[in-house]
C-alpha positions as a LaTeX table, in Angstrom:
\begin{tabular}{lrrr}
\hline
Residue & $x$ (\AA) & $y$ (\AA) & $z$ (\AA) \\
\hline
Unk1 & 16.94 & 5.26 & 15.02 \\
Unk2 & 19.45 & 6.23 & 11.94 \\
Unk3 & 22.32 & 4.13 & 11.81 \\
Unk4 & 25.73 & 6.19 & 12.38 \\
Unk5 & 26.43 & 4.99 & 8.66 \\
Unk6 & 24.05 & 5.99 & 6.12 \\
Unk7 & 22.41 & 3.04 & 4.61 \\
Unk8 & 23.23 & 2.95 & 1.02 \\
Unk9 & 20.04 & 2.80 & $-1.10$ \\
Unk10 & 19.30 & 2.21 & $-4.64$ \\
Unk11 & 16.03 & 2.81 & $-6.55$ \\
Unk12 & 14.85 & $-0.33$ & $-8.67$ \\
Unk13 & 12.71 & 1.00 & $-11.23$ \\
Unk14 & 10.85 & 4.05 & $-11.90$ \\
Unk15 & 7.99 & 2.05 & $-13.00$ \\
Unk16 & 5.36 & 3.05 & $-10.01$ \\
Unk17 & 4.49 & 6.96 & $-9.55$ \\
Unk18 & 5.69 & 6.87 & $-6.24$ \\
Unk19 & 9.24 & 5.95 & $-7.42$ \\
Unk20 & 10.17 & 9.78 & $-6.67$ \\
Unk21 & 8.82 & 10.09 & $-3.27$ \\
Unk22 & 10.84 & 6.71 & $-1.73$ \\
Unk23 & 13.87 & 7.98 & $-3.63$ \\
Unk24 & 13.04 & 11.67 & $-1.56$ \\
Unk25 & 12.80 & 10.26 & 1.13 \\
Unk26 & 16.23 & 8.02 & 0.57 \\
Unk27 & 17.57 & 11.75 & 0.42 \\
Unk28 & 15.55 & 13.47 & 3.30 \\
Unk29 & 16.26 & 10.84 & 5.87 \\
Unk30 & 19.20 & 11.12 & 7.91 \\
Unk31 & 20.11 & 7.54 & 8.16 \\
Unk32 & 19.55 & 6.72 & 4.25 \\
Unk33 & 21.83 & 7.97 & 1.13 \\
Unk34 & 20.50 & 7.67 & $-2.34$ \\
Unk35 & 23.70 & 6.00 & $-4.27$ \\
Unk36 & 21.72 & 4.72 & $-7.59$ \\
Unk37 & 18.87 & 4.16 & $-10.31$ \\
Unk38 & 18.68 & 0.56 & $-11.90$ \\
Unk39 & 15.61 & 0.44 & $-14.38$ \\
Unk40 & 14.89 & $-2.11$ & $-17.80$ \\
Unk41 & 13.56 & 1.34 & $-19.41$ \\
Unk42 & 17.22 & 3.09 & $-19.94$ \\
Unk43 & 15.33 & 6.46 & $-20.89$ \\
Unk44 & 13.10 & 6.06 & $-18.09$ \\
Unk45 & 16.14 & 4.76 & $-15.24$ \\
Unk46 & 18.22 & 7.92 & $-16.99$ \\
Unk47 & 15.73 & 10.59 & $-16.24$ \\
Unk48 & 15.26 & 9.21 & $-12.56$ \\
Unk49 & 18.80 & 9.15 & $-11.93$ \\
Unk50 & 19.33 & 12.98 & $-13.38$ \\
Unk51 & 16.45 & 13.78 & $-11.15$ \\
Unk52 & 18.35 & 12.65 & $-8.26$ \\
Unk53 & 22.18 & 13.42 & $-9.29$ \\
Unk54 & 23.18 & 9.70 & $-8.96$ \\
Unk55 & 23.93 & 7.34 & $-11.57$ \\
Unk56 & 22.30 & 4.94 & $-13.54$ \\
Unk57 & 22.97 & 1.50 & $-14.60$ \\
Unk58 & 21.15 & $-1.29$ & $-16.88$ \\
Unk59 & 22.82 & $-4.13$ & $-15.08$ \\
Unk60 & 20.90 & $-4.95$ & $-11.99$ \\
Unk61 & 23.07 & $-7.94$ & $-11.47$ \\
Unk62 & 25.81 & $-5.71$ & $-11.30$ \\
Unk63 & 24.23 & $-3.14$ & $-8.98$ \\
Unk64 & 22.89 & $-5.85$ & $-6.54$ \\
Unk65 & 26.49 & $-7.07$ & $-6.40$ \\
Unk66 & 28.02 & $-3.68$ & $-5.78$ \\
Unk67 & 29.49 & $-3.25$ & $-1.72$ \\
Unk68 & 28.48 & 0.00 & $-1.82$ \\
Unk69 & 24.40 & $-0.41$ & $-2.04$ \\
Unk70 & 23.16 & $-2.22$ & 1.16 \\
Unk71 & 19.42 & $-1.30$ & 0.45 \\
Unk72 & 17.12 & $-0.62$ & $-2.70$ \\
Unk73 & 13.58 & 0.57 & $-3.09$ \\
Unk74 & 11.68 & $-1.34$ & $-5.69$ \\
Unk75 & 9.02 & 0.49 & $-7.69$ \\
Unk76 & 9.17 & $-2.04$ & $-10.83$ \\
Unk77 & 5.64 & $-3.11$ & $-12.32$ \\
Unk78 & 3.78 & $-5.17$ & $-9.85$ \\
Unk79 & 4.91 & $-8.40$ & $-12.40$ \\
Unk80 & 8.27 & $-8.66$ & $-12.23$ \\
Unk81 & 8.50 & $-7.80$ & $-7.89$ \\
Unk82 & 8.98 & $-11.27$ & $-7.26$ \\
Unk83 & 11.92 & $-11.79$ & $-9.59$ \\
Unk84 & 13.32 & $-8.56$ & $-8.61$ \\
Unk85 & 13.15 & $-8.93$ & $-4.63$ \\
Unk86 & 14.02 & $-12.23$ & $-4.66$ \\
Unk87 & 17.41 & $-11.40$ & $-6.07$ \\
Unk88 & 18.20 & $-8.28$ & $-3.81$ \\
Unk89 & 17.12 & $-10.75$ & $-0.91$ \\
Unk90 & 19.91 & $-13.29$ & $-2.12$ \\
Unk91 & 22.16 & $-9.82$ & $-2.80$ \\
Unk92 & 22.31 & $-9.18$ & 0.95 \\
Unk93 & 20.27 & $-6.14$ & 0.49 \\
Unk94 & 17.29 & $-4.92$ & 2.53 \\
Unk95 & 14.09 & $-3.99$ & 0.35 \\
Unk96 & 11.29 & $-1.68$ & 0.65 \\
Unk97 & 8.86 & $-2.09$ & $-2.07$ \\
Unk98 & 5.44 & $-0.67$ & $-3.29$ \\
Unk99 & 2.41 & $-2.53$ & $-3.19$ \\
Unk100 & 1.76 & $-5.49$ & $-4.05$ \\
Unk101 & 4.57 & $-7.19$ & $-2.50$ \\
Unk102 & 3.63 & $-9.40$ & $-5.08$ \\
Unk103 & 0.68 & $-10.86$ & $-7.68$ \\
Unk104 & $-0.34$ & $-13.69$ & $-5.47$ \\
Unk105 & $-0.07$ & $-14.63$ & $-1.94$ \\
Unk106 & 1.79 & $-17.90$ & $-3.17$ \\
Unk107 & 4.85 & $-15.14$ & $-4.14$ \\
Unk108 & 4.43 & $-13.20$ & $-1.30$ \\
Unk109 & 5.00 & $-16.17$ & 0.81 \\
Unk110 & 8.30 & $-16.84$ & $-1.45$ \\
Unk111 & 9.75 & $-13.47$ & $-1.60$ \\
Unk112 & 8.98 & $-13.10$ & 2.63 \\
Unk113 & 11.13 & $-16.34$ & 2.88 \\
Unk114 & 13.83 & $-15.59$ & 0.69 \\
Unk115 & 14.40 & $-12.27$ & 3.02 \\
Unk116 & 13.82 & $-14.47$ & 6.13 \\
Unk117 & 16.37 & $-16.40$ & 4.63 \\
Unk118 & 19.06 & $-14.09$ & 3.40 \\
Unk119 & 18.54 & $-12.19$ & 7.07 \\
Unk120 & 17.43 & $-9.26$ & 5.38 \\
Unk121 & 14.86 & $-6.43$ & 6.11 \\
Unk122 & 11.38 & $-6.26$ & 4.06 \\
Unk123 & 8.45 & $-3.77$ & 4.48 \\
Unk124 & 6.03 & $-2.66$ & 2.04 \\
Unk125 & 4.18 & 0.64 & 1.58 \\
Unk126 & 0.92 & 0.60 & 3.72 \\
Unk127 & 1.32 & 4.41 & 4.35 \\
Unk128 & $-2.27$ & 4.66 & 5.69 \\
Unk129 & $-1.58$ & 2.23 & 8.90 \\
Unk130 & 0.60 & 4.80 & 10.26 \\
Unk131 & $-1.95$ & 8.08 & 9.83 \\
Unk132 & $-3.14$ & 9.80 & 13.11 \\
Unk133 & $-7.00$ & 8.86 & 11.90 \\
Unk134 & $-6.47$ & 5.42 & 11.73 \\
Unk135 & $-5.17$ & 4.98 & 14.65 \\
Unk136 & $-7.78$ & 7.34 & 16.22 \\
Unk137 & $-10.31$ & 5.26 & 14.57 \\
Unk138 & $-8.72$ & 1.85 & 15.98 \\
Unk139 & $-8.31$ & 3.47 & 19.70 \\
Unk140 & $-12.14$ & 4.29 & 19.43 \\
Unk141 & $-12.90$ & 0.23 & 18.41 \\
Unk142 & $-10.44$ & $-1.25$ & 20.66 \\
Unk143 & $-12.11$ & 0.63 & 22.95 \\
Unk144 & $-15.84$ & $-0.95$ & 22.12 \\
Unk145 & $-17.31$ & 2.57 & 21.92 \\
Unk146 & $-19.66$ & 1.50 & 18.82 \\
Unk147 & $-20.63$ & $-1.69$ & 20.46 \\
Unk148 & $-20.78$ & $-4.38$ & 18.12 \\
Unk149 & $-19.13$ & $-3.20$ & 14.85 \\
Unk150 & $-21.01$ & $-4.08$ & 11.91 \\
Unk151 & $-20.16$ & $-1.86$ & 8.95 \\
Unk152 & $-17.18$ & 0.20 & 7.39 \\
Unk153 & $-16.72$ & 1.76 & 3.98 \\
Unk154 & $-13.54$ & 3.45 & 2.89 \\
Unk155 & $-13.33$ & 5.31 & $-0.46$ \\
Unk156 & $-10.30$ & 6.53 & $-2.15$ \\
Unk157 & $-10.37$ & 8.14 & $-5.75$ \\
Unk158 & $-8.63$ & 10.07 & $-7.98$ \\
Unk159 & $-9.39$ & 11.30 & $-11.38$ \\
Unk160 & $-5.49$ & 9.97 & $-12.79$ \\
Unk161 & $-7.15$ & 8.12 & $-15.86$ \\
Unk162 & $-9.99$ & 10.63 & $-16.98$ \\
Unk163 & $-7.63$ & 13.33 & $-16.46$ \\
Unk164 & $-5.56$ & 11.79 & $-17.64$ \\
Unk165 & $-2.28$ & 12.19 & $-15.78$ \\
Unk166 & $-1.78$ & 8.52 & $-14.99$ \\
Unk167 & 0.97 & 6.86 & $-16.81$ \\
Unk168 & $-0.65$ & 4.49 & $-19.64$ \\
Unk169 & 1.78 & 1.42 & $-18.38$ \\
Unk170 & $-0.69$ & 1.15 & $-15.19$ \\
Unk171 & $-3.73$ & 0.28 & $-17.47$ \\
Unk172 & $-1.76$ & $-2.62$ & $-18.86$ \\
Unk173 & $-2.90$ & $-6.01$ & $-17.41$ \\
Unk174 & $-0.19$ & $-7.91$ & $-18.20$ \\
Unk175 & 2.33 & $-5.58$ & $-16.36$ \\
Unk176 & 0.27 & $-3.93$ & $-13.31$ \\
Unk177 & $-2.11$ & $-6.75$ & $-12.83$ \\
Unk178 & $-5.03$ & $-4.83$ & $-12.41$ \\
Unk179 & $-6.64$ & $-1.26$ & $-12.37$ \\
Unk180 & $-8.11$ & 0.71 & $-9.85$ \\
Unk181 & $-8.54$ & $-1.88$ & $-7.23$ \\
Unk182 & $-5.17$ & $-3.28$ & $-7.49$ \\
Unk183 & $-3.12$ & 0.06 & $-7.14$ \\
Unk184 & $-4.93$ & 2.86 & $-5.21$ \\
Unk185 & $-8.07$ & 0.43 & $-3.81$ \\
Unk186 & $-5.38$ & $-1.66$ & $-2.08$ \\
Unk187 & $-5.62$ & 1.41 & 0.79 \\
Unk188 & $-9.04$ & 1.01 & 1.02 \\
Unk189 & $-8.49$ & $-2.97$ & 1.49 \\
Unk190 & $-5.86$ & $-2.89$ & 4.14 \\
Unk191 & $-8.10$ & $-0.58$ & 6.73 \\
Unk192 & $-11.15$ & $-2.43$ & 5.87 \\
Unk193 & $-9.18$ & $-5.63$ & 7.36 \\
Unk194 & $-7.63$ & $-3.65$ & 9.97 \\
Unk195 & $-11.12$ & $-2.13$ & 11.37 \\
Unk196 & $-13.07$ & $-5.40$ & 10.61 \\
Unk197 & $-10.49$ & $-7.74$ & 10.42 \\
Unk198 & $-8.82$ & $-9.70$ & 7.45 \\
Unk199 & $-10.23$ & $-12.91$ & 7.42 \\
Unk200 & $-14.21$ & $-11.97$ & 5.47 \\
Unk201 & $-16.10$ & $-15.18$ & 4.25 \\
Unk202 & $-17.66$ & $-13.44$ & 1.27 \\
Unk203 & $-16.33$ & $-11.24$ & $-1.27$ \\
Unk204 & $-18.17$ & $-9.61$ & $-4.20$ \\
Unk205 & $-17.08$ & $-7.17$ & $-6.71$ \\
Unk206 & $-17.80$ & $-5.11$ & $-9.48$ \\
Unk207 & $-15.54$ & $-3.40$ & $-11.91$ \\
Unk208 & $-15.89$ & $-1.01$ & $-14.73$ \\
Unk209 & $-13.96$ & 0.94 & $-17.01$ \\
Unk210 & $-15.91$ & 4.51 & $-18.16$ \\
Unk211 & $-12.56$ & 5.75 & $-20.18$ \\
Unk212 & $-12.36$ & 2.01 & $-22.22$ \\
Unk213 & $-9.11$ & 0.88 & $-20.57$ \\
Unk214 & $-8.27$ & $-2.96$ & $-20.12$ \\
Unk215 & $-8.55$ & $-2.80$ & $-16.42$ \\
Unk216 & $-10.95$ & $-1.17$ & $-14.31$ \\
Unk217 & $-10.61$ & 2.57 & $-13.67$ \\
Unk218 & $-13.20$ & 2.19 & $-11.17$ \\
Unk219 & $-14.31$ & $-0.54$ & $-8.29$ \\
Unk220 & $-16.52$ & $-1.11$ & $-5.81$ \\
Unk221 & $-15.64$ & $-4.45$ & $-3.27$ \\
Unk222 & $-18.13$ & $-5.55$ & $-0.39$ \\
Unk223 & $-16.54$ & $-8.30$ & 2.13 \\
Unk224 & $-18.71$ & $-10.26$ & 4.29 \\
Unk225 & $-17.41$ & $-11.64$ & 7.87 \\
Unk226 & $-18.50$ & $-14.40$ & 10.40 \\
Unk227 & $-19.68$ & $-11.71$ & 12.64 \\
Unk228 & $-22.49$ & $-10.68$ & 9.93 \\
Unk229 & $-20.51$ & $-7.13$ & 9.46 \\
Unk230 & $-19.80$ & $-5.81$ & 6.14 \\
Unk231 & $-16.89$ & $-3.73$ & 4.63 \\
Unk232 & $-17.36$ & $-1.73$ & 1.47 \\
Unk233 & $-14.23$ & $-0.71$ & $-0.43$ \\
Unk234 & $-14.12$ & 1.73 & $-3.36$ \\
Unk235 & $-11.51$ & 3.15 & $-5.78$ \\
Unk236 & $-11.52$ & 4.43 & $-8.35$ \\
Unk237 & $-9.30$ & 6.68 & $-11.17$ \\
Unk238 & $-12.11$ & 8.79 & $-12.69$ \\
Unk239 & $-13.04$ & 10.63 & $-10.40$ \\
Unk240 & $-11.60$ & 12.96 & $-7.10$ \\
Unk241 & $-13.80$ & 12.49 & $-4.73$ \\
Unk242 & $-12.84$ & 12.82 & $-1.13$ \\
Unk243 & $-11.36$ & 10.35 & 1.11 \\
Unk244 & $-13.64$ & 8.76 & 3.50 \\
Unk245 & $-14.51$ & 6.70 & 6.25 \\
Unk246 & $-17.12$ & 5.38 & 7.82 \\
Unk247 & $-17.55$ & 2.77 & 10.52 \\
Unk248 & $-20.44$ & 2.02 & 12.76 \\
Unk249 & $-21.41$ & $-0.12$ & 15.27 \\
Unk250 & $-24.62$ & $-1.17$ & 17.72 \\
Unk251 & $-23.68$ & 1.77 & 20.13 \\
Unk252 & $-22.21$ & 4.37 & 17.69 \\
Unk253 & $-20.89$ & 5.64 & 14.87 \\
Unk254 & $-17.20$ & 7.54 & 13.05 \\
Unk255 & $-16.49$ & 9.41 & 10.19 \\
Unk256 & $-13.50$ & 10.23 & 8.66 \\
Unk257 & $-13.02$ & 12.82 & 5.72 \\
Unk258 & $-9.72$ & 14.33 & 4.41 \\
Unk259 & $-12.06$ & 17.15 & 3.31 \\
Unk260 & $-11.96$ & 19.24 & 6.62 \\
Unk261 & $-9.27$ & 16.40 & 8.09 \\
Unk262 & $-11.58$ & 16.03 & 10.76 \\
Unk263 & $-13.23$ & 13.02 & 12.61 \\
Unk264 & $-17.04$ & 12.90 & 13.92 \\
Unk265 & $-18.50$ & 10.62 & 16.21 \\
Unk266 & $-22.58$ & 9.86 & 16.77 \\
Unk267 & $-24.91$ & 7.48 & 18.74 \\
Unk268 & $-25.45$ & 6.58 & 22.16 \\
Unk269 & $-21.77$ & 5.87 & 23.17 \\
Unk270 & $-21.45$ & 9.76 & 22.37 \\
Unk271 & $-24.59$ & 11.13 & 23.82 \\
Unk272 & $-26.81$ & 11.16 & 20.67 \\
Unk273 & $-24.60$ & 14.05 & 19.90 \\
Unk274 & $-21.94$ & 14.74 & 17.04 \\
Unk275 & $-19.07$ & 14.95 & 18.40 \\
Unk276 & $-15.48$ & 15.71 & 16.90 \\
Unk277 & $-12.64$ & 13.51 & 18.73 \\
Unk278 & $-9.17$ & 14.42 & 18.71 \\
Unk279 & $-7.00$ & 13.11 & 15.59 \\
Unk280 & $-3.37$ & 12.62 & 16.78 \\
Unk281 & $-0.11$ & 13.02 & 14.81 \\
Unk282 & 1.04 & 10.46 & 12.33 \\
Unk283 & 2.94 & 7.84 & 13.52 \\
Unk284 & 6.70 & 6.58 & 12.02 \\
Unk285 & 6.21 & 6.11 & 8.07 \\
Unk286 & 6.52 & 3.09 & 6.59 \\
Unk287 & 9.99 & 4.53 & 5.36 \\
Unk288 & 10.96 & 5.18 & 8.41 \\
Unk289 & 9.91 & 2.46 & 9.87 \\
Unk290 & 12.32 & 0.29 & 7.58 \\
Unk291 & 15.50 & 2.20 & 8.38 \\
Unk292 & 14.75 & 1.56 & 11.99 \\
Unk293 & 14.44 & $-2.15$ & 11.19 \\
Unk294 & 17.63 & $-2.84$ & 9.27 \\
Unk295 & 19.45 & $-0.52$ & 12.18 \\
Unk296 & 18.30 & $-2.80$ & 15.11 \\
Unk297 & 18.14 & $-5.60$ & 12.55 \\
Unk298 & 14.01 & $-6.28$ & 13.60 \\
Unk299 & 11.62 & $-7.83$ & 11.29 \\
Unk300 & 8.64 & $-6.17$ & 10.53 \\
Unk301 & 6.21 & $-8.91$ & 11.49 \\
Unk302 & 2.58 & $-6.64$ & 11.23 \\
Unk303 & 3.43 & $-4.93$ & 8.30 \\
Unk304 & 4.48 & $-7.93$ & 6.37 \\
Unk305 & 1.33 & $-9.93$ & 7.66 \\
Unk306 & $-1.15$ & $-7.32$ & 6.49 \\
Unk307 & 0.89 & $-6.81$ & 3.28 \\
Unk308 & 0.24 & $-10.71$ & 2.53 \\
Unk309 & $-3.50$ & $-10.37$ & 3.62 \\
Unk310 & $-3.70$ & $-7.48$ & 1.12 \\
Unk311 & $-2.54$ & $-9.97$ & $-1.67$ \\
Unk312 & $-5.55$ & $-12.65$ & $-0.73$ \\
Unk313 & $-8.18$ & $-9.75$ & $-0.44$ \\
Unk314 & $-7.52$ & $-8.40$ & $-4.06$ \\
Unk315 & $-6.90$ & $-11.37$ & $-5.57$ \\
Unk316 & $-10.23$ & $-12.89$ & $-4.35$ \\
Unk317 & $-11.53$ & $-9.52$ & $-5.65$ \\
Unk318 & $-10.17$ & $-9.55$ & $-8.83$ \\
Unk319 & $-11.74$ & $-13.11$ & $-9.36$ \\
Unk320 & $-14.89$ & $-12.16$ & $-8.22$ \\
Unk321 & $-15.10$ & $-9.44$ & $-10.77$ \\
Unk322 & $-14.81$ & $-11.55$ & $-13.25$ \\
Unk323 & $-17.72$ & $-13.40$ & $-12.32$ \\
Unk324 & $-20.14$ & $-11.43$ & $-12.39$ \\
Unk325 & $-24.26$ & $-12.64$ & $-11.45$ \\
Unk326 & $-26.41$ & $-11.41$ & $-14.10$ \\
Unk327 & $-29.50$ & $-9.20$ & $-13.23$ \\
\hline
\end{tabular}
């Protein structure tokens, strides 16, 4: 529920794409005000902050020791999150941040305790979690409709680098840690772990780059588990395919395509029939989700458990890629 004071928030960086939409939705949301733009790119933090009609600064000590901000967005590169939450945490301010929380799970662990320790509220953007098909998809296997569950591929694409609209700063190693799988395949990761769980014993991967970047503008990830089920992940920045899922199981099967936004079912738990099942609404956004927390001052214990999961599965990815087995 909104606060009866609007939570103050200020935007750390306009690094990330998505920069714009948290700062929207700083405006949109009844209990959040948008009060400022801190980035280390002054031509970069000035256009943000004109965009928004609030001011920008270069000092981000300064702004993290201003009364008047009590929250801030961070959508910095992926490098410098650790530096950058840990000193809001130790600000007093509550942080909601863009994927990856951090490079390694070793800083995701650190920045989740300096929060924990400064009493502060952290969640990170796992926007897919809270979409009606996911949790359509979940009711279905909590259910044990597909019997035992023993495959799931999720693909999400865009064509952002042969386009190319994608800003050149995400193809830089150094500063976004990796390509394709890093950014947009870390959506494909988290419901892979959430439909098959996020503990696999294998992980295999293999990255390319068709436009000549020095990351990998495309991906595919398979994950083996205990269980003997396999997840396929795939992302990719050359290409808009559709988004799609697909799980299946002993006693059925689900798929999942933002094509027609529609969800099929098969096998014998349906009747050896396609079947459509019902797709509810979307559930509170992450956004959302984080006002709520700071208001009744909860921590967001799922969200920040997956987000560090997300962290082990991509770096374990990332070094698998560059390991390849020759044919």
């Amino acid at each position: 529920m909104p606060t009866t004071t609007p939570i103050r928030v200020a935007v750390l960086g306009f690094w990330h794409v998505h920069a714009g939409d948290y700062a929207r939705q700083a405006v949109a949301h009844p209990g959040t005000e948008l009060v400022a733009v801190w980035d280390d790119d002054a031509e970069r933090g000035r256009a943000g902050a004109e965009q928004f009609g609030v001011e920008y600064t270069d000092d981000l000590d300064a702004l993290l020791a201003r009364d008047d901000v009590d929250a801030v967005t961070v959508t910095t590169s992926t490098d410098v999150h650790h530096d950058v939450i840990t000193r809001a945490a130790r600000a007093g301010k509550h942080v909601f941040t863009e994927k990856l929380l951090a490079p390694t799970v070793e800083e995701c662990e650190s920045v989740i305790a300096a929060c924990d320790d400064a009493d502060v509220r952290l969640v990170v953007s796992l926007p897919r979690l809270y979409h009606g098909y996911t949790a359509a998809i979940t009711a279905e296997l909590d259910a044990g409709r597909l019997g035992d569950v023993s495959y799931a591929r999720v693909r999400l694409s865009h064509d952002g680098a042969a386009a190319p609209w994608l800003p050149e700063r995400f193809f830089d190693p150094s500063t976004a840690i990796g390509g394709a799988l890093t950014d947009l395949g870390c959506h494909p990761v988290y419901l892979t772990q959430l439909f098959l769980g996020a503990h696999p014993d294998t992980v295999q991967a293999v990255y390319r780059s068709v436009t000549g970047r020095a990351v990998e503008d495309h991906a595919v990830v398979t994950v083996g588990y205990p269980s003997q089920a396999i997840g396929v992940i795939e992302a990719g920045f050359v290409a808009g395919t559709p988004f799609t899922i697909d799980v299946a199981g002993t006693r059925g099967w689900l798929a999942y395509s933002d094509l027609e936004a529609r969800l099929t079912a098969g096998g014998p738990a349906y009747g050896d029939e396609v079947v459509t099942l019902p797709v509810p609404e979307d559930t509170q956004d992450a956004f959302g989700q984080w006002v709520d927390h700071i208001a009744a001052g909860t921590r967001a214990d799922d969200n920040l458990a997956r987000a560090v999961e997300l962290t082990r599965l991509v770096v374990a990815a990332n070094a698998a890629a560059r390991e390849p087995v020759p044919a």
